[in-house]
N, C-alpha and C positions, 0 to 999 in steps of 0.2 A: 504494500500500500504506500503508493508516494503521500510525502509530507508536503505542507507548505512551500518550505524551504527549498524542496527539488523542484517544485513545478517553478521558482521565480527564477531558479539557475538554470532551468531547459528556455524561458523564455528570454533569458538573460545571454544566453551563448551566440546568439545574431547568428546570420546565415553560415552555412558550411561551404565549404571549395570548391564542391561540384556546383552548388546552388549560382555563385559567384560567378563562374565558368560558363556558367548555361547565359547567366542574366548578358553579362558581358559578351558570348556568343550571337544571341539574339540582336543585341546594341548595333554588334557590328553591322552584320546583314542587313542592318536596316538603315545604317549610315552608308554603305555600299552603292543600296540601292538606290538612298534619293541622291547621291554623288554621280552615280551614270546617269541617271533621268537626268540631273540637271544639265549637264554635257549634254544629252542627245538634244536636248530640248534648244542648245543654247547655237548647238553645230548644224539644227535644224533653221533656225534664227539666219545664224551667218549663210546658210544655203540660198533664203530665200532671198535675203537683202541683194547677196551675190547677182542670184537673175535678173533682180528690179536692174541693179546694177549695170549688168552686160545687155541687157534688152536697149537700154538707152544710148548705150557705146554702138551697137550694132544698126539701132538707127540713126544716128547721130553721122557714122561713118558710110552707111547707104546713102543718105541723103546726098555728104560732098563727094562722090565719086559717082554719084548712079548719070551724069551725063559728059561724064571723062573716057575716055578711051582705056584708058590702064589705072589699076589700082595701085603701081606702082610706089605711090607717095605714103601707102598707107604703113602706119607705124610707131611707134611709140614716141620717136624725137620727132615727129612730124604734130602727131595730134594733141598731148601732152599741154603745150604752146598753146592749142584753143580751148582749153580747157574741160575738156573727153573728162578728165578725173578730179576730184579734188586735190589741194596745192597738197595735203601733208598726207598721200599716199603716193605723192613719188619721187625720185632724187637721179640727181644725174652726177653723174661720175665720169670724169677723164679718162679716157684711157689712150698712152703714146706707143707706140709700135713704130720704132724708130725715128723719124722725123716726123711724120703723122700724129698728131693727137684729135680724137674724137668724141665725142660723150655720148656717153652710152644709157637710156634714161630707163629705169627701172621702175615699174607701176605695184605699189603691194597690192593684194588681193583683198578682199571682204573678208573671206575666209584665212582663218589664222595662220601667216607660215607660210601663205600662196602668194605668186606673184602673176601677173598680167600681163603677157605680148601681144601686140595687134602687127599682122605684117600680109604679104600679099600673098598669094598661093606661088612659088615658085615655079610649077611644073603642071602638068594637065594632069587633071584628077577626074576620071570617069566622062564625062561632056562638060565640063570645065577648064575652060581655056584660061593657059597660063596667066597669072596679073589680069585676070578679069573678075576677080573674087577678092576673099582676105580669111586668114585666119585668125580665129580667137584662141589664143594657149595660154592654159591656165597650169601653171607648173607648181610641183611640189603640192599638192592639192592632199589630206588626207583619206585615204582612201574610203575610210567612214562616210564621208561628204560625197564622196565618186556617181553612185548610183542616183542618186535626188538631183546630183549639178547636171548630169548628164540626160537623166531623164526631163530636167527643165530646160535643157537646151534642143530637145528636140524638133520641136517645130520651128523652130529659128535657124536651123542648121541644114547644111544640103547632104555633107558626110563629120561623124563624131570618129576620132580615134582617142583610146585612152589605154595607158598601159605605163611600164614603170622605167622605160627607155624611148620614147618617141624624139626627141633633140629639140633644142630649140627653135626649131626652121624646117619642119615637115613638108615633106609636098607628097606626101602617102605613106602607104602601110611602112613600116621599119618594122628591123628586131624589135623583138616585146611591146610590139604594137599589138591592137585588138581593132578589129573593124569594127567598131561598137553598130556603126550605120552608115550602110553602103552607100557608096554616091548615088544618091537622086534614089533612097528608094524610101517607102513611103511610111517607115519608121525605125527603131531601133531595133537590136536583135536582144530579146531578154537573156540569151544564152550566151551570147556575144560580151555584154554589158557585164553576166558575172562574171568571164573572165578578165576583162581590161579592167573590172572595179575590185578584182581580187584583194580579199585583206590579208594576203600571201608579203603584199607589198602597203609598207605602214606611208608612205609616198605614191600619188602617181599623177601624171600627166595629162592633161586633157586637151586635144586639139578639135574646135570643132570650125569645121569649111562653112563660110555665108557664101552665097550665087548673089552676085547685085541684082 
């Protein structure tokens, strides 16, 4: 028969190791979870801004070229200067190659870590004649973001490639390229898209071709 005195030392001994283990177990899981929501939530955020973002760049640059003969001019030290981006998302930097020096102007991206080239199609890509188009390349992109940026650039785009080596200056498919969407076809390939948005690669590259 317990006395008094043991029932106030059983309520008096606080929780035991395993109790402590469990509680603390639980805490964590649950600070896990709103820690990745809030990221998904936040890189969903930066996704969408991102398109507001290029949708306006992409018209913005149809418009000065759609009665030019060559998109030639189209570019980052070219459009920068009219103000395509805001002043504190881009910086220019010298660069001298012997007696040469040129600036070289670097656009950051919406998305965290990414940066922004605008240049002309180099090369013929499906019924796309050279410098009669332009591409949008979104580099260093995390690959989280890949699938949502690339599914929101689809209708704006005439071919998407992403993957975790495409260069800076695409004019088609390359090593570790992914056709995400073929020239001129009349959407993305979902099968396609997993592998160029593989989370195999914690970076990847997004080039998507505009047709004027």
């Amino acid at each position: 028969m317990q006395t008094i005195e043991n029932k106030i030392a059983k309520k008096q001994a606080g929780y035991s190791l395993v109790e402590l283990s469990v509680a603390l177990a639980i805490v964590a899981v649950i600070l896990v979870g709103g820690l990745m929501g809030t990221r998904q939530i936040l890189l969903t955020n930066n996704v969408n801004n991102q398109l507001k973002d290029s949708a306006l760049v992409i018209a913005k640059i149809t418009r000065q070229f759609q009665n030019a003969l060559t998109t030639e001019g189209a570019s980052n030290e070219n459009l920068v200067p009219l103000s395509y981006w805001p002043q504190e998302r881009f910086t220019n930097t010298s660069v001298t190659s012997g007696t040469v020096t040129t600036v070289k102007t670097e656009v950051r991206g919406v998305i965290g870590g990414s940066k922004e080239h605008i240049f002309t199609n180099a090369a013929d890509i499906g019924k796309l004649t050279a410098k009669t188009g332009f591409v949008y390349y979104f580099e260093k992109v995390p690959s989280a973001a890949c699938a949502d940026l690339v599914s929101g650039l689809d209708n704006m785009s005439y071919a998407i490639y992403a993957g975790s080596s495409i260069g800076v200056t695409p004019s088609g498919a390359k090593p570790g390229t992914t056709e995400v969407k073929a020239p001129d076809a009349a959407t993305i390939s979902p099968a396609e898209l997993g592998k160029g948005c593989s989370s195999a690669n914690p970076l990847v590259d997004i080039a998507a071709f505009i047709r004027m």
